[in-house]
C-alpha positions in Angstrom: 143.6 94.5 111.5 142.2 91.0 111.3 144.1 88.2 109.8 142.9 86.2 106.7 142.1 82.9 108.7 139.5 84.7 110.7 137.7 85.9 108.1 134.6 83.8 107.1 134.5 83.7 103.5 132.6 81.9 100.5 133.0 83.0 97.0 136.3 85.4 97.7 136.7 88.4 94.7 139.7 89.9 94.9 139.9 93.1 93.4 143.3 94.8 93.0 143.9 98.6 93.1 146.9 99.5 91.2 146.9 103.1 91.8 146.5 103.1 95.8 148.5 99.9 95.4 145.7 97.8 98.0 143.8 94.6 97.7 139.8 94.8 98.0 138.5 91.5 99.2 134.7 90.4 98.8 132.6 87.8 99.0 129.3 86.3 100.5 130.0 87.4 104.2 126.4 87.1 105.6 126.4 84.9 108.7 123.3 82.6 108.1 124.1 82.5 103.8 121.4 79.7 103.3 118.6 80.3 104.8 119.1 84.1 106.7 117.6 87.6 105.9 120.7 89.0 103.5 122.2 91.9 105.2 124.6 92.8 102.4 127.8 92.8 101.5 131.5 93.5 103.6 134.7 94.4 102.0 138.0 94.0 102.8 141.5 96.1 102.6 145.0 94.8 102.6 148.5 95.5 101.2 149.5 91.8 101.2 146.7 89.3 101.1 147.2 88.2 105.0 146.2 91.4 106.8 142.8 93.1 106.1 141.3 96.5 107.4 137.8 96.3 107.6 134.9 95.0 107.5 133.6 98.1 105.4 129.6 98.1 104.6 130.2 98.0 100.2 126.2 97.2 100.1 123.7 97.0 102.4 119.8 97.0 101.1 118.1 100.3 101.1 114.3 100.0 101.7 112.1 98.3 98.3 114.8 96.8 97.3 113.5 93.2 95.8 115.6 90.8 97.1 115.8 89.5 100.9 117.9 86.7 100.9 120.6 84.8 99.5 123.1 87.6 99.1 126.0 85.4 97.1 128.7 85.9 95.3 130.1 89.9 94.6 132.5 90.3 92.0 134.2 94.1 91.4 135.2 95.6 88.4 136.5 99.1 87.5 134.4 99.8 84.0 134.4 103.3 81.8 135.3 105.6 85.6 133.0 103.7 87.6 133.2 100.4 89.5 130.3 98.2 89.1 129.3 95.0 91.4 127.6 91.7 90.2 126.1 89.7 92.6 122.9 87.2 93.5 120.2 87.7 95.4 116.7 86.4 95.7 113.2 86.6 97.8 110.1 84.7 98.2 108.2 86.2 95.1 111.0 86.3 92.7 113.5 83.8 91.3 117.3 83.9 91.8 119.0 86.9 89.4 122.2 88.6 89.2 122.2 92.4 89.7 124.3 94.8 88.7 125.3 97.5 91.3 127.2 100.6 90.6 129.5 102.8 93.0 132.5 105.8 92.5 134.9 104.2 94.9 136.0 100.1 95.9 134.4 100.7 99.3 131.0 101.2 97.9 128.7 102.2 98.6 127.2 100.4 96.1 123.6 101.0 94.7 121.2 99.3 91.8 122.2 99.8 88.4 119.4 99.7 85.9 115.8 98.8 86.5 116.0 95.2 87.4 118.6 92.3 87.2 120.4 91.2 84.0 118.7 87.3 84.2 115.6 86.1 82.8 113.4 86.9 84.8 111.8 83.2 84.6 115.1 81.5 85.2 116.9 80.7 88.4 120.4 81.9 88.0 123.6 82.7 89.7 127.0 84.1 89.7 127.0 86.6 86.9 130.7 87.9 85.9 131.8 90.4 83.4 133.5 89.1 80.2 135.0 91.9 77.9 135.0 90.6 74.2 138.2 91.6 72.0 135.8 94.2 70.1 134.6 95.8 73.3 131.3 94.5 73.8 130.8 93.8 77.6 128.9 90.2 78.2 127.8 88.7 81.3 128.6 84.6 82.0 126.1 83.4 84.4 124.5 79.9 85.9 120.9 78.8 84.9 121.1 76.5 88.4 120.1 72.8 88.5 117.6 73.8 91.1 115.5 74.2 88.1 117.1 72.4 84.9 118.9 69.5 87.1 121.8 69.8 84.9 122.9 73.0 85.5 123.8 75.6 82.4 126.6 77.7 81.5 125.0 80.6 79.5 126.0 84.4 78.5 124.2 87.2 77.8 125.0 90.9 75.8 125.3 94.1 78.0 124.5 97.3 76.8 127.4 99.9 76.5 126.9 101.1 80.0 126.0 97.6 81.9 122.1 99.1 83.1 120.4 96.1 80.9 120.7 93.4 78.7 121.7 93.8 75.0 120.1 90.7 73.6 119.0 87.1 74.2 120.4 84.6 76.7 123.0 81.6 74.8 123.6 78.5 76.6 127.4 77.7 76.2 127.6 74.7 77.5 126.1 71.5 80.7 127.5 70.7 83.5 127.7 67.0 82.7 129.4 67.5 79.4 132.8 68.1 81.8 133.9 64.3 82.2 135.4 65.4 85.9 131.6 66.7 87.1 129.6 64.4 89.2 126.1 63.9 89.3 124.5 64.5 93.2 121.3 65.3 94.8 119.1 62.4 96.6 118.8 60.8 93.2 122.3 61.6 91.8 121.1 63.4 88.5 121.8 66.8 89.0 124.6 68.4 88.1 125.8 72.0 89.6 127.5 74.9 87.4 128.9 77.8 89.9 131.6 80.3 89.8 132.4 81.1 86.5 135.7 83.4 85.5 136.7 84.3 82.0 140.8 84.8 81.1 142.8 84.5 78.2 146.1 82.7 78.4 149.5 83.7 76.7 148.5 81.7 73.2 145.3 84.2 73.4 143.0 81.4 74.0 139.8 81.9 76.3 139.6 80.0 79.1 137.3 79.6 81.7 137.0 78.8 85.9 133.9 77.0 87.0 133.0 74.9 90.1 130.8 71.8 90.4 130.8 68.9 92.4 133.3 66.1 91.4 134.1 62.2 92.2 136.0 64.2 95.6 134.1 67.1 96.3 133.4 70.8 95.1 135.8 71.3 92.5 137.3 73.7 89.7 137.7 73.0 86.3 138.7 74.7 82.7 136.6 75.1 79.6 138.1 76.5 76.4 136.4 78.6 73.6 137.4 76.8 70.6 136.7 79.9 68.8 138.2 82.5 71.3 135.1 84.0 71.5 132.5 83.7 74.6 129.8 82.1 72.4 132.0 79.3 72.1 131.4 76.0 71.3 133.3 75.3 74.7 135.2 72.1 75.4 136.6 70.9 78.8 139.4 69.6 80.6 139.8 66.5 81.6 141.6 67.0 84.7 140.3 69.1 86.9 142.8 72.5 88.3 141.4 71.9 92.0 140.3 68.9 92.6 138.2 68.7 96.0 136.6 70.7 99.0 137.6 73.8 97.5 136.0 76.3 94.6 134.6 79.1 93.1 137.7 80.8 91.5 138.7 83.7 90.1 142.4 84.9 89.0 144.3 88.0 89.8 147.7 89.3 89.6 149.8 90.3 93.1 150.7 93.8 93.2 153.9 91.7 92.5 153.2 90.3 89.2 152.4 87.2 90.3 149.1 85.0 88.9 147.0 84.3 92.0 143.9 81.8 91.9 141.5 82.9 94.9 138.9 80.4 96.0 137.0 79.4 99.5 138.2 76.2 101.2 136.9 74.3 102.8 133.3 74.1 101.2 131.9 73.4 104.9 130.1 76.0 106.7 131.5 77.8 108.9 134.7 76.4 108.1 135.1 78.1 104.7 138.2 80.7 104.1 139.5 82.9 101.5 142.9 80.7 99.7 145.4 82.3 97.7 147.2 80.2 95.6 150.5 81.1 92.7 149.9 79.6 89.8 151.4 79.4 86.6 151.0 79.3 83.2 152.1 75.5 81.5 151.5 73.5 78.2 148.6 76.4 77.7 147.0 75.5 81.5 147.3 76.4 84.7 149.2 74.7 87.6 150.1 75.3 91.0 153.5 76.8 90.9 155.8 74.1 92.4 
């Protein structure tokens, strides 16, 4: 068993079993995550968030595959019997895409799904996670990064039925800069960052959304809302931000209690950074750390 704090951490997924009543934790675990070959990805097994079994290989590169680097990011989902991974990776001759993986159990392993990633193939993007519309049709959120359009793009694109390739065309949803918490940064100070996304709907039914960027204190999370309930949007954000500094990328899960967890890495310093779980609640259609 290793304990939570020793575990080295960005971008922490938690993905809960209900039936074997265990949590699956992943995340970009690669030791050099900037500028290192990618080795894969590591899970994580635990029956209360502070104890983990593991690390299991969930993905590790057979040979051809077209990335090399830059492993980011996994996310987990358990979709029509089969549990898919979307994750980031990149090499020297192609830009920065999410890929789909697909495997029959938590633990992987996990393999390509489809012929090639879900992004434009032009684009530099990140952090692709699975939105289910109320009529079924499964969508992907991603980032178009500010690496290549400064200020950096919340977009969405249709899946097919059984998540192997896009349905349709790429929509932007929304800037980074349109969020009046985001700061601008880079040697210049006009780029703006959109990382992390995370799709829910709150008890009035609205849909909400998690993404990072860098604020006025630090890497930070904020809300957008649909204002049509729908992931096409138009989109508006909150003024306050729901974590404010040093700490991001989040994603929400309930305990094997019931409770609402946020998951997020804190610090944003390597190789300080840590999987946090935080209760939240549900308030004036928000979220807040429960008191």
């Amino acid at each position: 068993m290793i304990k939570r704090e020793q575990i080295r951490i960005r971008d922490p997924y938690i993905f809960v079993d209900e039936q074997a009543k265990c949590y699956y934790l992943y995340g970009t675990t690669d030791h050099n995550v900037w500028s290192g070959p990618g080795t894969g990805f590591d899970t994580y097994r635990s029956t209360d968030l502070e104890q983990w079994d593991g690390p299991y290989p969930a993905f590790r590169p057979e040979p051809g595959f077209w990335a090399d680097h830059h492993f980011w990011a996994p996310e987990v989902y358990f979709y029509k019997d089969s549990y898919y991974m979307f994750a980031s990776f990149k090499s020297d001759d192609k830009r920065r895409a999410t890929q789909i993986l697909k495997a029959d159990s938590p633990l992987g392993p996990f393999k390509p799904h489809g012929s090639k990633p879900i992004t434009p193939a032009d684009w530099e993007c990140l952090d692709g996670t699975l939105h289910i519309e109320e009529d079924g049709t499964p969508w992907m959120v991603f980032c178009h990064e500010w690496v290549q359009v400064k200020d950096g793009k919340m977009c969405a694109v249709p899946l097919n039925p059984d998540l192997s390739e896009a349905g349709g065309e790429p929509v932007t949803l929304f800037s980074a800069s349109e969020a009046p918490w985001a700061a601008a940064g880079g040697d210049e100070k006009e780029v703006y960052v959109t990382d992390g996304p995370f799709l829910f709907r709150n008890q009035e039914g609205e849909l909400l959304m998690l993404w990072s960027s860098g604020s006025k204190n630090g890497y930070a999370i904020g809300i957008a809302r649909s204002e049509t309930g729908k992931v096409a949007g138009p989109w508006k954000q909150d003024k306050e931000t729901l974590f404010p500094e040093e700490g991001g990328h989040g994603m929400l899960f309930r305990s094997l209690e019931g409770r609402l967890m946020l998951a997020m890495h804190a610090p944003n310093n390597q190789p300080d950074e840590r999987a946090v779980f935080i209760e939240v609640e549900e308030k004036d259609g928000t979220l807040r750390r429960k008191a």
